[in-house]
ChimeraX commands (.cxc) that place a marker at each C-alpha (Angstrom):
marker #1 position -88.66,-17.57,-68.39 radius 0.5
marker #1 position -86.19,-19.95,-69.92 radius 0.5
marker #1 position -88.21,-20.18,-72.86 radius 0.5
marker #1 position -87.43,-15.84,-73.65 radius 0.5
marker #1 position -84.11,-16.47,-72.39 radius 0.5
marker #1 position -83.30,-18.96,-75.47 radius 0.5
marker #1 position -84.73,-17.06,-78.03 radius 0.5
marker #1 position -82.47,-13.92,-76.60 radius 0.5
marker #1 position -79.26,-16.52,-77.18 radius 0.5
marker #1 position -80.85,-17.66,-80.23 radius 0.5
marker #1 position -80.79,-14.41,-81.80 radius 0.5
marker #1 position -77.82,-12.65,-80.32 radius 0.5
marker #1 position -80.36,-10.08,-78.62 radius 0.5
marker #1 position -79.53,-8.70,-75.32 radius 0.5
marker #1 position -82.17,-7.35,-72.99 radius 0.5
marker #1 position -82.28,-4.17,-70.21 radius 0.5
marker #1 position -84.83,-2.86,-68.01 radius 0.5
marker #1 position -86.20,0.11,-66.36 radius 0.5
marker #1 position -88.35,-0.90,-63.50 radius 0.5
marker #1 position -90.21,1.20,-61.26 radius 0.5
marker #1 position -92.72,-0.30,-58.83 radius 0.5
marker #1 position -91.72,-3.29,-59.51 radius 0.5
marker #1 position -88.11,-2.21,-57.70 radius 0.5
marker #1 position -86.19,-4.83,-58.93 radius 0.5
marker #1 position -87.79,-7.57,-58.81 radius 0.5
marker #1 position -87.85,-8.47,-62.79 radius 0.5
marker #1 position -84.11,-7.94,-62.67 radius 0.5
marker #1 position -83.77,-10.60,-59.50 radius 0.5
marker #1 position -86.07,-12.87,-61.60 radius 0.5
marker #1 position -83.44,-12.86,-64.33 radius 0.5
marker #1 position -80.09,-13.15,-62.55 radius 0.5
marker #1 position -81.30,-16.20,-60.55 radius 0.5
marker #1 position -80.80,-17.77,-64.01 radius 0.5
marker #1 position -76.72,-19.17,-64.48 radius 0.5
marker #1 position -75.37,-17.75,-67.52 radius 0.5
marker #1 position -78.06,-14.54,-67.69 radius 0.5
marker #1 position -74.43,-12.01,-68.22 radius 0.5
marker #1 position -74.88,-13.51,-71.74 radius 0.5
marker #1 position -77.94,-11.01,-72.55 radius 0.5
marker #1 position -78.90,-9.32,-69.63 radius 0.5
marker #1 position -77.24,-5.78,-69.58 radius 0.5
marker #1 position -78.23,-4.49,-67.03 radius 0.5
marker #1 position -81.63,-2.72,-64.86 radius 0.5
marker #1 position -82.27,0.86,-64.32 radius 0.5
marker #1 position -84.55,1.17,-60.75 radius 0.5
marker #1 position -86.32,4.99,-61.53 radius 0.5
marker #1 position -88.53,4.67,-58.78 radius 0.5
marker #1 position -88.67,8.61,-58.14 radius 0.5
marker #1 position -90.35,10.68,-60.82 radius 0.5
marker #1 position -86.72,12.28,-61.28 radius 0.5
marker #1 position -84.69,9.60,-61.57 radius 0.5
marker #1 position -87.37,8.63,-65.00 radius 0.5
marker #1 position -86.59,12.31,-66.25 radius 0.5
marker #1 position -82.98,12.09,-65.54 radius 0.5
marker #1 position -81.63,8.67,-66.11 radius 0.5
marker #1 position -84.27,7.57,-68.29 radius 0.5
marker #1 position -85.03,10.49,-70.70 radius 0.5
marker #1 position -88.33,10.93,-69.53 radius 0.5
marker #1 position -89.68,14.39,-70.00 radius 0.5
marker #1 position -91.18,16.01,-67.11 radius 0.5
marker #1 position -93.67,17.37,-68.99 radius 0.5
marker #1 position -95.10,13.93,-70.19 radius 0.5
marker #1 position -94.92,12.91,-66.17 radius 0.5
marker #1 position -97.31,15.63,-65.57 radius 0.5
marker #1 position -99.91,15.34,-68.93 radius 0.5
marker #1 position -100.28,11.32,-68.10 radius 0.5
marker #1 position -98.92,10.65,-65.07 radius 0.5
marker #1 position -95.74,8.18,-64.01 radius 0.5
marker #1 position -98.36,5.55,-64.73 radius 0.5
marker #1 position -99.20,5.80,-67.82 radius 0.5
marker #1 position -98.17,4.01,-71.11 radius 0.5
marker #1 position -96.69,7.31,-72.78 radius 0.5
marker #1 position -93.84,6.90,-69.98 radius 0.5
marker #1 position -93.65,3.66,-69.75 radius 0.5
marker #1 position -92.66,3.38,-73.83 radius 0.5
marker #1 position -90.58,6.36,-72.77 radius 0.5
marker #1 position -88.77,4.60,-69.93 radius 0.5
marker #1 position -87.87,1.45,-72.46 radius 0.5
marker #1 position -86.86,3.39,-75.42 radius 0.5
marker #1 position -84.17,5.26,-72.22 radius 0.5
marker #1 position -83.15,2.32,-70.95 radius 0.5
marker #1 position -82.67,1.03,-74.62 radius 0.5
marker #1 position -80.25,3.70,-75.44 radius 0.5
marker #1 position -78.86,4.01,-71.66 radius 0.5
marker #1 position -77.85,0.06,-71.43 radius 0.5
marker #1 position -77.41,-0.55,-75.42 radius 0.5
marker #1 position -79.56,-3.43,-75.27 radius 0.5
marker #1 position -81.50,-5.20,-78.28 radius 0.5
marker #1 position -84.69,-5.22,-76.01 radius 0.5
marker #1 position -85.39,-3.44,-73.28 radius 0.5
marker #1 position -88.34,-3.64,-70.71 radius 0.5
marker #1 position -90.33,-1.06,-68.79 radius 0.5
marker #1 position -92.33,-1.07,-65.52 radius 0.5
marker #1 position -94.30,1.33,-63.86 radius 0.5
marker #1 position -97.35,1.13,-61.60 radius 0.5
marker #1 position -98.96,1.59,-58.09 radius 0.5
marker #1 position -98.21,-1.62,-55.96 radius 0.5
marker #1 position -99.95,-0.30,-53.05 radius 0.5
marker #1 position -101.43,-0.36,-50.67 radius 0.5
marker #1 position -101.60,3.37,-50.85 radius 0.5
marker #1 position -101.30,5.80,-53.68 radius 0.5
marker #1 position -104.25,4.50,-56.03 radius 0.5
marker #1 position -107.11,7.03,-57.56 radius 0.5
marker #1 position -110.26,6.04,-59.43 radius 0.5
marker #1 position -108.87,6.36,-62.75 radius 0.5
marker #1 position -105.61,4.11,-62.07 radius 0.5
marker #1 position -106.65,2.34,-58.52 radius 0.5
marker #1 position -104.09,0.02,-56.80 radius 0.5
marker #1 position -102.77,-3.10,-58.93 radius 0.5
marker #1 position -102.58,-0.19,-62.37 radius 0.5
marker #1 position -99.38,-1.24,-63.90 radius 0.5
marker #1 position -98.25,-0.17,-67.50 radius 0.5
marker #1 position -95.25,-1.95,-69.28 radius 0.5
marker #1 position -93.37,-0.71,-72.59 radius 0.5
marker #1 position -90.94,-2.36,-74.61 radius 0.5
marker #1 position -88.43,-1.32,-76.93 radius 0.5
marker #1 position -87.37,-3.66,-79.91 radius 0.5
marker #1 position -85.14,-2.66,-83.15 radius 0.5
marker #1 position -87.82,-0.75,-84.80 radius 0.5
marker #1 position -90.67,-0.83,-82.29 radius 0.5
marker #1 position -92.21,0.87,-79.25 radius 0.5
marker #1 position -95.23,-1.26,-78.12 radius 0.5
marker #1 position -97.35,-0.36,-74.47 radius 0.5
marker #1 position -99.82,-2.36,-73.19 radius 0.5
marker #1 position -102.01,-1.03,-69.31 radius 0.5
marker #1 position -103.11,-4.17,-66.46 radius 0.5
marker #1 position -105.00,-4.70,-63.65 radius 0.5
marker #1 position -103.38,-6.74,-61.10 radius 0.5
marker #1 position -104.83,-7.96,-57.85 radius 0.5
marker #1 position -103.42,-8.44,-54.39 radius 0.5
marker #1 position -100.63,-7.70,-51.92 radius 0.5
marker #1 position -97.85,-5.25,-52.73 radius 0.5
marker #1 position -95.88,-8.22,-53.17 radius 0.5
marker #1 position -98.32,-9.98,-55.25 radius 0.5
marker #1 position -98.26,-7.00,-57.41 radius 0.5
marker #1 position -94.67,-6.74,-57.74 radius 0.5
marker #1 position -94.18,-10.30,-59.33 radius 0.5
marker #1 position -96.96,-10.39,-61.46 radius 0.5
marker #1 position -95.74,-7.24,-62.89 radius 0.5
marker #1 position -92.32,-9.19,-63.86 radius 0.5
marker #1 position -94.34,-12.59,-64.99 radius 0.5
marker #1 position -96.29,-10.43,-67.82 radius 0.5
marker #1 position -93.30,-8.24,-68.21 radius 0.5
marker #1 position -90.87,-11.47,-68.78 radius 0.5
marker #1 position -94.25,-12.56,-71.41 radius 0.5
marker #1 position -94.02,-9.23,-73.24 radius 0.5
marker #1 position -90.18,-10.11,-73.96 radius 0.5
marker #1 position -91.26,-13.39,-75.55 radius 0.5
marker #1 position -93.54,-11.87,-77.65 radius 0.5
marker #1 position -91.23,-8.80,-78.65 radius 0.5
marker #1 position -88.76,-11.16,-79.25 radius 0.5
marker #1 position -90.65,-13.68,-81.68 radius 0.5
marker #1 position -91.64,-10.81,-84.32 radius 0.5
marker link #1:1,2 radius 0.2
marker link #1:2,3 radius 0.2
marker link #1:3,4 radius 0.2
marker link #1:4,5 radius 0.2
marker link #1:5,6 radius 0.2
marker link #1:6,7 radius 0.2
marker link #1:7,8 radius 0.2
marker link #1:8,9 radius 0.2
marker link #1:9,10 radius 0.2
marker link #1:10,11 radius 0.2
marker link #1:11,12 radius 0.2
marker link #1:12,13 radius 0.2
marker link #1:13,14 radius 0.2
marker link #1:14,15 radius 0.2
marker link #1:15,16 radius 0.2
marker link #1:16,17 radius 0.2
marker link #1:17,18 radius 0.2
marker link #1:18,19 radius 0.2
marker link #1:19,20 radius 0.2
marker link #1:20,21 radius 0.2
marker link #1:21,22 radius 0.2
marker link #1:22,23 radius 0.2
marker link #1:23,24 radius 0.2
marker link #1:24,25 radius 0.2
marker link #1:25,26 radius 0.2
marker link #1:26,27 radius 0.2
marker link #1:27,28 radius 0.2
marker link #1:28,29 radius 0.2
marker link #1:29,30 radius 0.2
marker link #1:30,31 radius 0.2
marker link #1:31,32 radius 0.2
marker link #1:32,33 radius 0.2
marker link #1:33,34 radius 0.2
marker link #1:34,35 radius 0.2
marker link #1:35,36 radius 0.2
marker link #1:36,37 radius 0.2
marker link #1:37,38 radius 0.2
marker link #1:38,39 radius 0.2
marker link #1:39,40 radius 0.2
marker link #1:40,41 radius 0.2
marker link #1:41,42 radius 0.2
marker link #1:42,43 radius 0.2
marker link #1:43,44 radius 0.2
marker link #1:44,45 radius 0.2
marker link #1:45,46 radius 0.2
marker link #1:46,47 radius 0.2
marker link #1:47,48 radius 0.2
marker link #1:48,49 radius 0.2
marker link #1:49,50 radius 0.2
marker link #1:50,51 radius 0.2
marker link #1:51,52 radius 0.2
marker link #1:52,53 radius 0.2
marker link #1:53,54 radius 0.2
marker link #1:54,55 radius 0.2
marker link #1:55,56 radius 0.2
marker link #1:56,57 radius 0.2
marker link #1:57,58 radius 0.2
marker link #1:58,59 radius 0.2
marker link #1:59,60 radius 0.2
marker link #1:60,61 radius 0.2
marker link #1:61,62 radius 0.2
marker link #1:62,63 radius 0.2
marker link #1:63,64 radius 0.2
marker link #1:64,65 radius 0.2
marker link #1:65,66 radius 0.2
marker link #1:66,67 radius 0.2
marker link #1:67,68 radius 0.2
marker link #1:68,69 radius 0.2
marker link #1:69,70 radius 0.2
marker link #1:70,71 radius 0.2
marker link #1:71,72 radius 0.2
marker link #1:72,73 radius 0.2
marker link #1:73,74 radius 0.2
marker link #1:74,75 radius 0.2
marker link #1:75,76 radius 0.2
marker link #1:76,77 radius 0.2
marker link #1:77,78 radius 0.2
marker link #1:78,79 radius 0.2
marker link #1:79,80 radius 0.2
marker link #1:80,81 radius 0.2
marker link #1:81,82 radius 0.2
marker link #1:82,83 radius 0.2
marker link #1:83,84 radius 0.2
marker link #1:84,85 radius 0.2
marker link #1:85,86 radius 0.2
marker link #1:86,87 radius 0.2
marker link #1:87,88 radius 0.2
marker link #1:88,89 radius 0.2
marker link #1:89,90 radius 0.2
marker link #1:90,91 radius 0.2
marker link #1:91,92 radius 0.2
marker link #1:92,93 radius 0.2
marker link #1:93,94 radius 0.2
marker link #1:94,95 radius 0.2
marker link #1:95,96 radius 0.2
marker link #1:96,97 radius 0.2
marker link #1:97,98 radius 0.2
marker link #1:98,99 radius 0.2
marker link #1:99,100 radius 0.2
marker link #1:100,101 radius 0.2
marker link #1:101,102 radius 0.2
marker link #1:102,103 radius 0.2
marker link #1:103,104 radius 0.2
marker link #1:104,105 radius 0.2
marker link #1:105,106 radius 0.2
marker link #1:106,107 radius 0.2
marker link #1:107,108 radius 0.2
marker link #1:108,109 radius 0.2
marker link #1:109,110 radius 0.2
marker link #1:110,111 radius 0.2
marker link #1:111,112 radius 0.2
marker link #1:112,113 radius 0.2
marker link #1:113,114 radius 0.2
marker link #1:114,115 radius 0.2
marker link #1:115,116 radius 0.2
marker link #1:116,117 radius 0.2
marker link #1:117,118 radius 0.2
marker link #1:118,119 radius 0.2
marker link #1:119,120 radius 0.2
marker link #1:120,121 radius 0.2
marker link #1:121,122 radius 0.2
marker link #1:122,123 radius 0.2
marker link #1:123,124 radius 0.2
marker link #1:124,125 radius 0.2
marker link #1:125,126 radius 0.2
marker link #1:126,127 radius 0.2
marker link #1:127,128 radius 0.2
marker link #1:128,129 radius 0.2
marker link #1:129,130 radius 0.2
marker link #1:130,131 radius 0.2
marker link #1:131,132 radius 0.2
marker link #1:132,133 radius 0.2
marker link #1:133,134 radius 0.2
marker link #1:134,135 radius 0.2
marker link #1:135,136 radius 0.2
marker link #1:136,137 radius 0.2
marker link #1:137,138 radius 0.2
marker link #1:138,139 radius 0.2
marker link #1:139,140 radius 0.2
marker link #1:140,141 radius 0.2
marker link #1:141,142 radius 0.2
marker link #1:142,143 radius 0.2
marker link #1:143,144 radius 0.2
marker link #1:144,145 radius 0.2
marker link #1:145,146 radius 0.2
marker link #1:146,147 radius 0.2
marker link #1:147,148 radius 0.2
marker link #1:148,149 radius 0.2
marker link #1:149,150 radius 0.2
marker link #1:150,151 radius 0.2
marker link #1:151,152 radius 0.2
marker link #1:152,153 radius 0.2
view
């Protein structure tokens, strides 16, 4: 984590997130850090399907052709929280943490992560294994390892 977080001071970037099953947690990850107000902007928790369309930009349309968890939205939700929080970089989470809620196309642990650079959208689908919990913070380790490699382009 330190690692993205001097390459954000490095290059004047700032960073902001929109974080849905993952509730927070990426956000808590960050602030634990002393001197994070220097590039972290701020966190948008959309959890509800509304709160993506209405503080996020998402369309509700796109929500029902691919589904909250899906990489469409979750490029959607960064390139919103982008533009909401002004941010250089800006990281998106969105997923089924479980224990309920899973199908056999996107079955528990299905997460999908966007982030939004300068000139870039990139989206990438996982499979994560193991507790809600479990879940929830390996969603912010490969979200926090997306940033580093967003950030070194």
């Amino acid at each position: 984590m330190l690692e993205a977080f001097k390459l954000l001071k490095t290059k004047r970037a700032t960073i902001g997130f929109a974080e849905s099953c993952s509730g927070g947690v990426l956000s808590a990850a960050v602030t634990e850090v002393a001197g994070s107000s220097e590039f972290f902007m701020g966190s948008i928790i959309s959890y509800a399907n509304q709160a993506k369309v209405d503080l996020l930009g998402v369309s509700m349309d796109e929500i029902r052709a691919h589904g909250a968890v899906s990489q469409v939205v979750a490029e959607k939700m960064a390139r919103g929280a982008q533009h909401r929080l002004n941010c250089t970089f800006a990281l998106a989470i969105t997923g089924i943490a479980g224990p309920g809620g899973g199908t056999p196309e996107k079955p528990v642990g299905t997460v999908c992560f966007g982030v939004a650079g300068p000139n870039f959208v990139l989206s990438e689908r996982k499979q994560f294994s193991g507790s809600r919990s479990e879940i929830r913070h390996q969603s912010a380790e490969h979200a926090l390892k997306m940033l580093i490699s967003a950030v070194q382009r």
